[in-house]
C-alpha positions as a printed Julia matrix, in Angstrom:
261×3 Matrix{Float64}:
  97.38  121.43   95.15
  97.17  122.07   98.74
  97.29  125.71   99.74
  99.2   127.59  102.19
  95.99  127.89  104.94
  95.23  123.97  104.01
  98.68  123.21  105.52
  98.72  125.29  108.11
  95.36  123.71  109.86
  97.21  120.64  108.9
 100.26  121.34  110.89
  98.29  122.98  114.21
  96.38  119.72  114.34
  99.17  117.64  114.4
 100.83  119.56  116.86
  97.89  119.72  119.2
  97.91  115.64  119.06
 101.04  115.03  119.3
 103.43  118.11  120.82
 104.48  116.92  124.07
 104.21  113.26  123.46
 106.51  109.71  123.3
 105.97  107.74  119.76
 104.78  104.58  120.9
 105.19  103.45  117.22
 106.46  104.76  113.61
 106.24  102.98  110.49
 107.98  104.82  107.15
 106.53  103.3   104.22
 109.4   104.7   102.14
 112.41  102.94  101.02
 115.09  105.49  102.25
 113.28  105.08  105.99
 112.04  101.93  105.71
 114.09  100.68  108.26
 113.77  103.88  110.55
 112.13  103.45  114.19
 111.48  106.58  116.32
 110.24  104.63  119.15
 110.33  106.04  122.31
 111.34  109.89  121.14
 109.12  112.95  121.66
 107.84  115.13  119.51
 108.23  118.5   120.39
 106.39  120.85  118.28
 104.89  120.42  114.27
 104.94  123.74  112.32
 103.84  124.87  108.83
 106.26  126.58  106.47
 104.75  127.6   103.07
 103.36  123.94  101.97
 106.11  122.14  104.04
 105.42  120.66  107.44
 108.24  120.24  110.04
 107.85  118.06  112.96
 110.32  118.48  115.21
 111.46  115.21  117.44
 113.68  114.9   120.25
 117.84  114.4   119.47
 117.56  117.39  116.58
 115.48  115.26  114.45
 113.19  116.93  111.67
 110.31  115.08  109.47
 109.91  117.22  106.84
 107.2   116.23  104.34
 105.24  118.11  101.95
 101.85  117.53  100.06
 102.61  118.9    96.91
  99.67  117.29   94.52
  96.94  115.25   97.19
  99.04  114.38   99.88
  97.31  114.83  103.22
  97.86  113.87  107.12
  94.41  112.0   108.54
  94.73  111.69  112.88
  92.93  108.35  114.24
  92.37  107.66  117.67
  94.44  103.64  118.03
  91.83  100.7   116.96
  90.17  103.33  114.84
  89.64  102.57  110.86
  91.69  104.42  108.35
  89.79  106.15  105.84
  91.93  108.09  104.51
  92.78  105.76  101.1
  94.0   102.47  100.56
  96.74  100.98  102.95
  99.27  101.45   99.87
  98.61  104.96   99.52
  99.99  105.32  103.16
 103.79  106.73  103.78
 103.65  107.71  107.01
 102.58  106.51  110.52
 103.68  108.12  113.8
 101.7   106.94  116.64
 101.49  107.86  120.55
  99.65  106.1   123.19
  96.08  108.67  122.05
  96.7   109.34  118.35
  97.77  108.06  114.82
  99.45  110.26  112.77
  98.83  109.13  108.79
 100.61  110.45  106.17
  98.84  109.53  102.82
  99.94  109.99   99.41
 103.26  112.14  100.42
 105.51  112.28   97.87
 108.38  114.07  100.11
 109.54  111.78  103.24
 112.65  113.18  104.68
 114.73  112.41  108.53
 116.86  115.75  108.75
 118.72  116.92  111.33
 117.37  120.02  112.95
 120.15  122.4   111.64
 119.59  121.03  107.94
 116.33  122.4   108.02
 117.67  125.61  105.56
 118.36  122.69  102.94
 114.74  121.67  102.76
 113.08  125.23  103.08
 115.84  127.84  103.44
 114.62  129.55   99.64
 111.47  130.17  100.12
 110.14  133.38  100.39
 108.26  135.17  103.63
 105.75  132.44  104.91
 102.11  134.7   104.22
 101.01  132.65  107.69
 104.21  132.45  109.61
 104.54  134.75  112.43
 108.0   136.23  111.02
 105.72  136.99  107.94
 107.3   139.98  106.39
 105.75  142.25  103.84
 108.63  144.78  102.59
 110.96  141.24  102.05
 107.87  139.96   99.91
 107.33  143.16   97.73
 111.04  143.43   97.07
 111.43  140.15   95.82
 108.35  140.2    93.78
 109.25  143.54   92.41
 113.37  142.17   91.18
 111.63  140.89   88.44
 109.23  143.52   87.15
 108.48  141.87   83.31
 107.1   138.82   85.28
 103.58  138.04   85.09
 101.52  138.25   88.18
  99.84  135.42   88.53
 103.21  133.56   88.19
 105.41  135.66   90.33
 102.71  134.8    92.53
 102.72  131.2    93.1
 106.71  131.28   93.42
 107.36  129.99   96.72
 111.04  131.8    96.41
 108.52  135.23   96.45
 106.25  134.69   99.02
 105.22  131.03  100.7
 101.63  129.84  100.89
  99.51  131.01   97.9
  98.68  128.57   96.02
  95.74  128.94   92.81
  92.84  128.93   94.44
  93.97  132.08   95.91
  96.17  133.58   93.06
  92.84  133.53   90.82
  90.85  135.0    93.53
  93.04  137.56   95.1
  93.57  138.82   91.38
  89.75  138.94   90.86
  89.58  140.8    93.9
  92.13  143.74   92.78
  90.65  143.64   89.36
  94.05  142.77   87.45
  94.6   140.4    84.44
  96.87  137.22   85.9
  99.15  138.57   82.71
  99.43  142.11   83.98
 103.45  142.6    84.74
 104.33  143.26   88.0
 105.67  146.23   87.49
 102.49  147.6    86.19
 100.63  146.26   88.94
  99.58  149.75   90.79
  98.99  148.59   94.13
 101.08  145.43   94.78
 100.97  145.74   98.74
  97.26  145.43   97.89
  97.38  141.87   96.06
  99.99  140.32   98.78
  97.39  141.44  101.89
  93.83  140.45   99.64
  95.57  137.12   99.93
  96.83  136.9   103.13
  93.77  138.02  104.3
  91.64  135.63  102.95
  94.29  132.98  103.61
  94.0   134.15  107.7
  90.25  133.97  106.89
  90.49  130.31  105.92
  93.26  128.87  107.58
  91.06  127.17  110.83
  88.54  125.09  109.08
  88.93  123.47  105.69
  86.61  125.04  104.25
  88.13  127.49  101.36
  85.32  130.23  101.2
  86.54  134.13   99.23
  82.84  135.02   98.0
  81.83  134.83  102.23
  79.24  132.42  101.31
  79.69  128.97  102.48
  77.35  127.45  100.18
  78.47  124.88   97.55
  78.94  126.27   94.33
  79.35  129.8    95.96
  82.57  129.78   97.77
  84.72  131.29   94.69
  84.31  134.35   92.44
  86.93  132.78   89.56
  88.12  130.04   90.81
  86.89  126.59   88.65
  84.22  128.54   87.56
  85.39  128.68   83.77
  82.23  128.77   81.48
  80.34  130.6    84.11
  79.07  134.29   84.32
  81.21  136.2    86.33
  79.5   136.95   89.94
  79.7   140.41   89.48
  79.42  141.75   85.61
  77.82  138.52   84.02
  80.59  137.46   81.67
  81.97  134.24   80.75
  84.82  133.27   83.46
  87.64  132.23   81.27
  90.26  129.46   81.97
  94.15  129.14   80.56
  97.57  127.6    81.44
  99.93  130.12   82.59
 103.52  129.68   83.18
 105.87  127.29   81.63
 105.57  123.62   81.23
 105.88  121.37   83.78
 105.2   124.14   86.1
 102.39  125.42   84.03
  99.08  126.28   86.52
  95.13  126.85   84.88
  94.51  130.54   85.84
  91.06  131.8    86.02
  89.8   134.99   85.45
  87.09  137.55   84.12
  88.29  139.44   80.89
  85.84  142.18   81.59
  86.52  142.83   85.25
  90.12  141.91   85.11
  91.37  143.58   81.35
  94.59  143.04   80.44
């Protein structure tokens, strides 16, 4: 799944292309817009909230989409080939007289109106990359429920938007605490919430997803998909489970030795 940094970048690149700039073209490959045309309207700005992305259009219009899963937005200059899947995969297409906007494998397609936007992301939690990003509003809501686990009460948008597992498992590493350590026995929360957001800020201008500060392949991570390998900084086996429950269950990776529970 997409992190929060992933769509950030995502977002800032559409809005350099297209901010500012008359839709020449749109084609919505979904059957509740399929016969929607925004010919001729401007975008005005495309901004990141948590894992949603907003692009705002003239006449208090609002695409919201989100990638949960795989989905992903690929810009081609026009006459350029596609490469982001096959044609079927696409959902999206907004295109301007220097870019093509191409929403693949998005499983949320929505036409809003501008003040609706609080429908669509009005309970999520502090956005970790927003510029209204709040700390004190994130600790208090993590700490309302304090029998939680963690590494759950982490990746609850309603807490705190953005982290997704990658940085969960690392962040976690990082502080030395079990993904099953309550919150309210975590010592230093304020701690956890900034390793993240740190390396989130770290990350969030190239795709690249690097915690270890070695952008080598293989060497990015500390935990993270590295189940059945010695731990990077005591030797032990990294160790893999599902946390949380099903369907919102998540693999969690961790050390045993450096992270007891």
């Amino acid at each position: 799944m997409p992190e929060g940094d992933t769509v950030w970048l995502a977002g800032r690149r559409l809005h350099d292309a297209l901010a500012g700039h008359r839709l020449v073209g749109t084609d919505f490959r979904v059957p509740q817009l399929a016969t929607t045309d925004l010919t001729g309207r401007v975008v005005c700005e495309v901004v990141s909230r948590g894992k949603h992305l907003l692009t705002r259009i003239d006449d208090d219009l609002t695409l919201h989409t989100h990638f949960r899963m795989d989905g992903t937005w690929h810009l081609y200059r026009p006459g350029d080939r596609w490469r982001g899947g096959p044609d079927w995969q696409v959902r999206v297409v907004l295109s301007t007289d220097q870019w093509q906007a191409v929403g693949y494998r998005l499983p949320v397609v929505d036409l809003i109106a501008r003040g609706d936007e609080h429908r669509v992301v009005g309970h999520l939690g502090p956005d970790i990359l927003g510029s209204d990003w709040d700390l004190d509003e994130a600790l208090r809501r993590l700490a309302a429920d304090p029998d939680r686990e963690i590494g759950e009460a982490l990746l609850d948008q309603r807490n705190l938007a953005g982290i997704g597992n990658l940085y969960k498992a690392e962040s976690l590493f990082l502080a030395r605490l079990s993904p099953w350590r309550r919150v309210g026995d975590v010592p230093d929360l304020a701690g956890v919430v900034e390793n993240a957001r740190r390396l989130l800020t770290i990350n969030r201008r190239h795709p690249a997803q690097v915690t270890t500060g070695i952008n080598r392949r293989g060497q990015e991570h500390w935990v993270y998909e590295r189940n059945g390998k010695p731990c990077r900084r005591c030797r032990t086996m990294v160790q893999v489970a599902k946390q949380g429950a099903a369907p919102f269950d998540r693999l969690t990776y961790w050390c045993p030795t450096c992270q007891p529970a």
